[in-house]
C-alpha positions in Angstrom: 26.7 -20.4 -46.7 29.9 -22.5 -46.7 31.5 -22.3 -43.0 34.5 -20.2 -42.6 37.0 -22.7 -41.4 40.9 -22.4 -40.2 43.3 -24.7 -41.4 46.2 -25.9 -38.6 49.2 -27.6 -39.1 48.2 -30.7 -39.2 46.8 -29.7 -42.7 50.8 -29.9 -44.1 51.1 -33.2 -43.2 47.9 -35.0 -44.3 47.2 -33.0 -47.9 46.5 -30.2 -49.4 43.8 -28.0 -50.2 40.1 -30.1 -50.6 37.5 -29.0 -52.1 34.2 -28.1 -50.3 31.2 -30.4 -50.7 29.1 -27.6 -49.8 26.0 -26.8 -51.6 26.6 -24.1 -54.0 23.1 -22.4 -54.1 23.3 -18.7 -55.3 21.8 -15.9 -53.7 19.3 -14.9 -55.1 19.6 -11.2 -56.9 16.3 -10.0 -54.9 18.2 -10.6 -51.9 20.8 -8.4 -52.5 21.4 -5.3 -50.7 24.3 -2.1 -51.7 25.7 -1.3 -54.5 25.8 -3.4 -58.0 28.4 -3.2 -60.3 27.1 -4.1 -64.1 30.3 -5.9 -64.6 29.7 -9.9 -64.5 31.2 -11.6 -61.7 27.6 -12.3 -60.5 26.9 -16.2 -59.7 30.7 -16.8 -59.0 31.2 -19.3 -55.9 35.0 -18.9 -54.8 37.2 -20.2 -52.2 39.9 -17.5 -51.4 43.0 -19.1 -49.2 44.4 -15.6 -47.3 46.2 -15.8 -44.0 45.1 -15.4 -40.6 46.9 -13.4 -37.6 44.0 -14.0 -35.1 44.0 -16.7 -33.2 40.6 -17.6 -34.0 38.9 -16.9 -37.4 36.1 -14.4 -37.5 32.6 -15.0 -37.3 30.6 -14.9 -40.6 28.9 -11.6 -40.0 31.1 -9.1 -42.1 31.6 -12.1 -45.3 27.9 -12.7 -44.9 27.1 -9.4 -46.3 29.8 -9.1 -48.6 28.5 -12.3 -50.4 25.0 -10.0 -50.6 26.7 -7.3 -52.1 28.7 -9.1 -54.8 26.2 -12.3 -55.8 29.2 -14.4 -55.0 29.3 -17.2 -52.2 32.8 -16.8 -51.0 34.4 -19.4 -48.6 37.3 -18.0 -47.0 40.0 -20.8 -45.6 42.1 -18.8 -42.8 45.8 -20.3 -42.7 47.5 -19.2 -39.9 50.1 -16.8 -40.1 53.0 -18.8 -38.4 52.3 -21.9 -41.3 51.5 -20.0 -43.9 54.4 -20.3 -46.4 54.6 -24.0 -45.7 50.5 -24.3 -46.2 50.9 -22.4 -49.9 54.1 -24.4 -50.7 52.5 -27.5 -50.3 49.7 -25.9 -52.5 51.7 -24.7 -55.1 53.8 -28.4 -54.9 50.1 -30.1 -55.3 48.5 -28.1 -57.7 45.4 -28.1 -56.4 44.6 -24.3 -55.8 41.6 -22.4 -54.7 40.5 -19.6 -57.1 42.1 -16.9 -55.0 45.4 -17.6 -53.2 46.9 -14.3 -51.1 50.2 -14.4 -51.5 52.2 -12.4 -49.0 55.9 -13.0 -50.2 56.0 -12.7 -53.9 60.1 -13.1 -53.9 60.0 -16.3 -52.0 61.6 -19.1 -54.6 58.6 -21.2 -54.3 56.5 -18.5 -55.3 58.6 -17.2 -58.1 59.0 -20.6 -59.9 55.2 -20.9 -59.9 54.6 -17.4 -61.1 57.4 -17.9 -63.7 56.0 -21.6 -65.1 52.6 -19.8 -66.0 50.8 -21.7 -62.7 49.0 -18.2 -62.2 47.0 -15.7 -65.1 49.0 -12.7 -66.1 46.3 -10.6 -65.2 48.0 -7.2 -66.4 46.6 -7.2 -69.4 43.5 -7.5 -68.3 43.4 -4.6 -65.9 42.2 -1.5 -68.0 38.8 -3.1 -68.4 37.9 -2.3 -64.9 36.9 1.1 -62.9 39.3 0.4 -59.6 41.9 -2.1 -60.7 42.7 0.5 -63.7 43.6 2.8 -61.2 46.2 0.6 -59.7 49.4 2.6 -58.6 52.2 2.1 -61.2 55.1 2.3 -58.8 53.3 -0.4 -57.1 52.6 -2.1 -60.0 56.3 -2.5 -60.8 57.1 -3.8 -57.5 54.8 -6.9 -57.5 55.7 -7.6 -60.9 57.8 -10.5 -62.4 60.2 -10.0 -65.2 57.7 -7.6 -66.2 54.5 -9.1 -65.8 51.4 -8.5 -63.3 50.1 -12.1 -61.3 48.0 -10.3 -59.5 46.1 -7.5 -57.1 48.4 -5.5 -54.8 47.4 -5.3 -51.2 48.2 -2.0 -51.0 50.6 -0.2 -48.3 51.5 3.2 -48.1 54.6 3.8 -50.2 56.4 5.9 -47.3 54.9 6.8 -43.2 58.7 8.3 -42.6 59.3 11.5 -41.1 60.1 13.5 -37.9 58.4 13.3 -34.7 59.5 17.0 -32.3 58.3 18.3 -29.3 57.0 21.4 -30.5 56.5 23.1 -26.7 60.5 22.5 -26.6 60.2 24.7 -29.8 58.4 27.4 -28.7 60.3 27.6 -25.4 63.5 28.0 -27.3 61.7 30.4 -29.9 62.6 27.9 -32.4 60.2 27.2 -36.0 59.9 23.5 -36.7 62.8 21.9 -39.4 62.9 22.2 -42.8 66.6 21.1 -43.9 68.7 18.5 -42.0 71.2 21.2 -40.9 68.1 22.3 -38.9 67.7 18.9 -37.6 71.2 19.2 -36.1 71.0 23.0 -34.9 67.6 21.8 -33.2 69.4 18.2 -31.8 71.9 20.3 -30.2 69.7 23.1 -28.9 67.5 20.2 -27.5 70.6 18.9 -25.8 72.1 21.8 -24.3 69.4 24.6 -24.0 67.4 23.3 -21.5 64.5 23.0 -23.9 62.1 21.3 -20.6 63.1 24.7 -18.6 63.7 22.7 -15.5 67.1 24.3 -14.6 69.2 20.9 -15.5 70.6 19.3 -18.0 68.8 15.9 -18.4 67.6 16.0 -22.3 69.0 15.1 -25.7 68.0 16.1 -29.1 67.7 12.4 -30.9 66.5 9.1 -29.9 67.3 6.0 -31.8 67.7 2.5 -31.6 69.4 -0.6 -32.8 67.6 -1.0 -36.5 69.3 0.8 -39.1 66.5 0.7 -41.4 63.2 1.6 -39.3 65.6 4.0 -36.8 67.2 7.0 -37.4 69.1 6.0 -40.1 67.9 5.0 -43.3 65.2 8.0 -43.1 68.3 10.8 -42.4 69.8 8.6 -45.5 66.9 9.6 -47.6 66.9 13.0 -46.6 70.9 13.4 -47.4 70.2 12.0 -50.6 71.0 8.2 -50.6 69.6 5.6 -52.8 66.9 3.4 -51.4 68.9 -0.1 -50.5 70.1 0.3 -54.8 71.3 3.4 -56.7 72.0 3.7 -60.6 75.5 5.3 -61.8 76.5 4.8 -65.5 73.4 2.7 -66.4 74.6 -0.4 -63.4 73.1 -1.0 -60.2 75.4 -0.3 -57.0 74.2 -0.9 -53.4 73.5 2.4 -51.3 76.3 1.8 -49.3 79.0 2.1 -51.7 77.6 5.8 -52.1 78.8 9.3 -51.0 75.4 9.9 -49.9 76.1 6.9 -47.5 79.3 7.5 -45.9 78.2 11.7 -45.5 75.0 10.0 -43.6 77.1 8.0 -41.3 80.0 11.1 -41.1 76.5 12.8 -39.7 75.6 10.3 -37.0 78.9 10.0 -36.0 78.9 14.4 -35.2 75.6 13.7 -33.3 77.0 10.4 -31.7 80.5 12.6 -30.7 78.3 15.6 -29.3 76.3 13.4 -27.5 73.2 14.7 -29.1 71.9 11.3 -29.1 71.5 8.5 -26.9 74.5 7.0 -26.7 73.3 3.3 -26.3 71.4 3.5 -29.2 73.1 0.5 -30.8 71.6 -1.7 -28.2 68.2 0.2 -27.7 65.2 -1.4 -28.6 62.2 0.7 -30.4 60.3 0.4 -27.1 62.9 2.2 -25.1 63.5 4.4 -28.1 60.0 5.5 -27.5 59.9 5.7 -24.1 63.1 8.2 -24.0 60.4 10.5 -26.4 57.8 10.0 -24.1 59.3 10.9 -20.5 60.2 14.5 -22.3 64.3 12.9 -22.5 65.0 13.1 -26.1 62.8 15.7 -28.6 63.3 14.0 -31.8 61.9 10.7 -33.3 62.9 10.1 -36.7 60.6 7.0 -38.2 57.4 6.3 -39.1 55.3 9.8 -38.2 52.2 7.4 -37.3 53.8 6.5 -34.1 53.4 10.0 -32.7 49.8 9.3 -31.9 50.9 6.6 -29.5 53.8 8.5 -28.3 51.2 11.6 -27.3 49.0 9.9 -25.7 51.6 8.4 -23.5 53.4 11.5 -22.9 50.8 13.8 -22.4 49.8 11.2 -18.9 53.3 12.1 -17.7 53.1 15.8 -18.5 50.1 17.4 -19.3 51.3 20.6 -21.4 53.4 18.2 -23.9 53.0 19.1 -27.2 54.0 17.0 -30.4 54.0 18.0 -33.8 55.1 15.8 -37.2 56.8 17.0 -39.9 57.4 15.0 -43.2 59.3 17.4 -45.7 62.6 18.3 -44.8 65.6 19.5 -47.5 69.0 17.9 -47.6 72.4 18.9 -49.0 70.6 19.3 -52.5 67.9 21.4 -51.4 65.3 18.7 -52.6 63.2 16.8 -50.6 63.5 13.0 -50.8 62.4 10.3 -48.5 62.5 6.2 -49.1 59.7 4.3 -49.8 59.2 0.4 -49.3 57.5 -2.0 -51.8 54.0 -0.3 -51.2 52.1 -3.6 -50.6 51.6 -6.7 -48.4 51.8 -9.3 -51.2 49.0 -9.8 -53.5 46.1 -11.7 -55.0 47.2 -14.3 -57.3 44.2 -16.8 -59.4 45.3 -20.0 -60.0 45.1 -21.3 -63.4 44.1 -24.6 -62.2 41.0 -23.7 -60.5 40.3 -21.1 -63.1 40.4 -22.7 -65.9 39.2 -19.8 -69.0 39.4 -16.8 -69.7 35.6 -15.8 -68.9 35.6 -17.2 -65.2 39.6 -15.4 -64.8 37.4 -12.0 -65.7 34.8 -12.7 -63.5 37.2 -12.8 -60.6 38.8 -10.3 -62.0 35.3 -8.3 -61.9 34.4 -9.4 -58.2 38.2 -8.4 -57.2 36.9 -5.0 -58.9 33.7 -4.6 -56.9 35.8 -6.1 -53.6 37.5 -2.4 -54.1 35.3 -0.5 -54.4 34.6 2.1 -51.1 31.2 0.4 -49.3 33.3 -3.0 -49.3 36.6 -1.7 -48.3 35.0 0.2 -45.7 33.4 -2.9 -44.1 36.1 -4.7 -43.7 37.9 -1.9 -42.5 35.5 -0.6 -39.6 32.7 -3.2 -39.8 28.8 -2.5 -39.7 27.1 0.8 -39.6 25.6 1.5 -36.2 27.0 -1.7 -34.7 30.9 -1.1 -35.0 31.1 2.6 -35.6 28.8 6.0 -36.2 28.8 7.9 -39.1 29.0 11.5 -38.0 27.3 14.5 -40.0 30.4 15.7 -41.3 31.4 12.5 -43.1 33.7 11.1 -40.3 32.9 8.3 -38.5 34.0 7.6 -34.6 34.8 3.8 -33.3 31.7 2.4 -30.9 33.7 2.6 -27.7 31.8 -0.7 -26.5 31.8 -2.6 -29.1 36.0 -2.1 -29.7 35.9 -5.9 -29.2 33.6 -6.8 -31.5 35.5 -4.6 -34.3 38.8 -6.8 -33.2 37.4 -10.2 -33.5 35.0 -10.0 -36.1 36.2 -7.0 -38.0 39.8 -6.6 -38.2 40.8 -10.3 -39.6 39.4 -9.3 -43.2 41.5 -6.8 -43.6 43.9 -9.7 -44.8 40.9 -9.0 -48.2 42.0 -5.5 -48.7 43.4 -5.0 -51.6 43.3 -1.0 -52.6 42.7 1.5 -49.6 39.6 3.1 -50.6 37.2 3.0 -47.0 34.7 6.4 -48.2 35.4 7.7 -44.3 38.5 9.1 -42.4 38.6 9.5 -38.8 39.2 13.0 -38.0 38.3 12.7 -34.7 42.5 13.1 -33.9 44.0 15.8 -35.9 47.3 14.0 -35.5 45.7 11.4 -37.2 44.5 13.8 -39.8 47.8 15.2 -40.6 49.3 11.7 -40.4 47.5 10.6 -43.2 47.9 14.1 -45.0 51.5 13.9 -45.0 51.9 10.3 -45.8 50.2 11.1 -49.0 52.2 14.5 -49.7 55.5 12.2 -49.5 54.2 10.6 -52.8 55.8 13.7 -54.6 59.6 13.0 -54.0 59.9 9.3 -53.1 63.0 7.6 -53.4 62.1 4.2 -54.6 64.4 0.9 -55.2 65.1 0.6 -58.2 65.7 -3.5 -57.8 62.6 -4.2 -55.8 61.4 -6.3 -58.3 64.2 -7.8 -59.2 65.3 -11.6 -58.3 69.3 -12.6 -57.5 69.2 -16.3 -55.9 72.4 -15.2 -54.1 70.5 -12.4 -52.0 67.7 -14.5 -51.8 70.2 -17.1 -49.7 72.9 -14.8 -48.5 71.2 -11.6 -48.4 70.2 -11.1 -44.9 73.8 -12.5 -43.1 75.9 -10.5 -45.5 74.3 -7.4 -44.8 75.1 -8.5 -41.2 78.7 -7.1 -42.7 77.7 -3.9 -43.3 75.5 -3.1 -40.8 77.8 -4.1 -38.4 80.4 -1.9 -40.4 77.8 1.4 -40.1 77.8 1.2 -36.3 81.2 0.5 -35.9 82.2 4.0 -38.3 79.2 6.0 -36.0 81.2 4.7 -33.1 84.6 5.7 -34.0 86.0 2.1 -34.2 86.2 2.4 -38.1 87.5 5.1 -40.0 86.6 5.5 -43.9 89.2 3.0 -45.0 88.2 0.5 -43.2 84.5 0.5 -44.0 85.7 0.7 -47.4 88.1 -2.7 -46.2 84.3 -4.5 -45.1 82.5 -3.4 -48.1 85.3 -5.1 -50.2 84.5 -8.4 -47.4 80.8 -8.2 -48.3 81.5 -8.4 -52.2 84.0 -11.5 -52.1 81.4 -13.1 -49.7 78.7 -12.8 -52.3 78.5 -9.4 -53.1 79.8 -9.5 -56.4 77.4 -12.2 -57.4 74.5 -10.2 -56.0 75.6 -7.3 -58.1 76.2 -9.2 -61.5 73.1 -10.8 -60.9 70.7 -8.1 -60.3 72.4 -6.1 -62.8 71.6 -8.8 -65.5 67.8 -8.8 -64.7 68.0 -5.1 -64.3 69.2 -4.9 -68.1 66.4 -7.2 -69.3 
């Protein structure tokens, strides 16, 4: 077997990728054990470059049997995370590329000149002829894609965790049923506030807790739910940025009601998510609007302060239209891109397309997800499967680095030890049905790519300010028309051009 090695920084400065001198003996097919595939990716030796966020590689142990499995010897060359970029960069500016490079930011310029010059195999085409790659989402499909074309294999996200996080023993205490519109969400804020939900006799709770991130806060979920575009709206067949919305400015006329009834905390514009959390936790705030998985953490925390604390998710609730909509992000981590260069025909390309195939199928993805039958976890008679409390370690260091391999989420067991964790996963899958996605995701303006992030400084800056009081209407209007003359309108005319394409 070819030694899994890491490559440092040192790699950037003396070369680029070398290729292994190993021995490149196949195993043989008597010695293989789990499922076969009949597709032909058998007798394939790859190296895959995909980035590490350990500080030491993994052993060999889980790659070991995958190589069984597939027929393939696979040598896997760990960049770390913190020179990753400047590792593929230098790659890409060589040329010399292993068969599989994992790419994790597809609109990096580097990445989209490469794509674009036809250094990588449009693979889209080639995607029907195979059982788990056919199957591919389509949303997220469109969001890894350039100018229309597929370079690669998602690794896939989930499209949308967001949702809403109550204490349901406040509930019940104030004989109140769990939200289903946002004017509940505000009737419930408020009773949270000033109905003694805790029934301690004082007045030492708020409804909402928040912190200083617009996007992963309060905010850009309550956005959803009032009907906002996600980052990019369409109105008369041209891209316009959410902000310059109704939807928008009714989201931050709604903060700015909870903000001015103090039914949230009012330092939330220089909280951080920890003390968000912590406010939820210590029974001070009864509503968490974000991503519902962090309810399991938040429970388990609370429940050591106060036994009798009960928390309950919630992902569906109505806004102004009477729909349900919440915002979804890009849906994957990057992808798995195959290097014309190292991949030289067509045949070998559907071979590695083939063993990319087999990598997603459920035994595989399952392995890398929760390791070794027996040694990492137990399978339980009802199909479930619980973590090996002793071996947690093991599953950390040797287990959970290849999950940087993952490419479609389809591990054959759930952990339904945690019914929180059950509905978790339940609801993340029922928000599928009214996502609001962006329609310029995968889209490429060089101005946002270099201005992006400092001018939305602008309007960020503008939001707090309006849920403050220290800007009225006009005068967010007044820093919208400063973001546009700072780059905006470039961003817009751009975008719009490849959005017309």
């Amino acid at each position: 077997m070819k030694q899994i090695r890491v490559l440092f920084l040192v790699v950037i400065l003396v070369g680029v990728l070398l290729g292994c001198a190993n021995s490149k003996a196949v195993v043989s097919k008597e010695s293989l054990r789990g499922k076969q595939d009949p597709l032909n990716y058998s007798g394939l030796d790859l190296d895959w470059m995909t980035v590490l966020h350990k500080q030491q590689p993994p052993s060999d142990v889980i790659i070991k049997k995958i190589e069984r499995v597939t027929n393939t010897k696979i040598n896997i060359i760990w960049v770390p995370d913190a020179i990753q970029a400047d590792r593929l960069n230098a790659a890409l500016a060589s040329g010399k590329l292993p068969e599989i490079v994992t790419i994790t930011d597809i609109k990096a310029s580097s990445v989209l000149n490469s794509l674009k010059s036809g250094m990588f195999w449009e693979v889209g085409p080639y995607l029907d002829e195979y059982p788990n790659l056919r199957n591919m989402n389509d949303t997220i499909l469109n969001n890894i894609s350039v100018e229309g074309k597929i370079y690669g294999i998602y690794r896939e996200r989930p499209l949308s965790r967001q949702g809403v996080v109550i204490r349901k023993d406040w509930l019940q205490n104030l004989s109140l049923p769990m939200p289903d519109t946002v004017d509940d969400l505000y009737n419930i804020g408020k009773a949270f506030t000033y109905n003694d939900p805790d029934q301690n006799g004082k007045h030492d709770t708020i409804g909402f807790t928040d912190r200083n991130d617009l996007t992963y806060g309060v905010f850009k979920t309550l956005a959803s739910y009032m009907g906002t575009p996600n980052e990019w709206g369409e109105r008369s067949g041209l891209l316009i940025p959410d902000f310059e919305t109704e939807e928008y400015m009714n989201t931050m006329k709604f903060m700015k009601k909870l903000y001015d009834e103090k039914l949230i905390n009012h330092n939330f514009t220089i909280t951080s998510k920890d003390q968000q959390q912590e406010l939820f936790i210590k029974g001070q705030a009864g509503i968490y609007i974000g991503n519902m998985v962090d309810a399991i953490d938040m429970r388990n925390k609370a429940i050591k302060l106060n036994p009798n604390a009960k928390i309950d998710i919630t992902n569906r609730i109505k806004g102004p239209d009477g729909k349900e909509h919440v915002w979804a992000v890009g849906g994957h981590g990057g992808m798995f891109a195959i290097p014309k260069a190292s991949v030289k025909t067509e045949e070998k390309l559907k071979k590695v397309l083939a063993f990319l195939d087999r990598m997603a199928e459920s035994d595989i993805a399952t392995l890398m997800e929760i390791g070794i039958e027996g040694v990492h976890y137990r399978k339980l008679e009802d199909g479930t499967f619980e973590i090996i409390e002793e071996n947690k370690g093991l599953l950390a260091r040797d287990v959970k680095p290849y999950h940087a391999l993952k490419s479609l989420n389809t591990s054959s067991y759930t952990n339904q030890s945690d019914p929180m964790r059950v509905k978790f996963d339940k609801l993340t899958e029922d928000n599928e049905n009214f996502l609001v996605t962006n329609p310029a995701e995968a889209l490429f303006s060089p101005m946002f790519t270099e201005q992006g992030s400092e001018l939305r400084k602008i309007i960020d800056g503008a939001t707090f300010k309006f849920i403050l009081g220290e800007l009225d209407e006009e005068g967010f209007k007044q820093e919208i028309e400063k973001w546009r003359k700072n780059g905006g309108y470039q961003i817009i005319k751009e975008l719009n051009e490849e959005y017309k394409r």
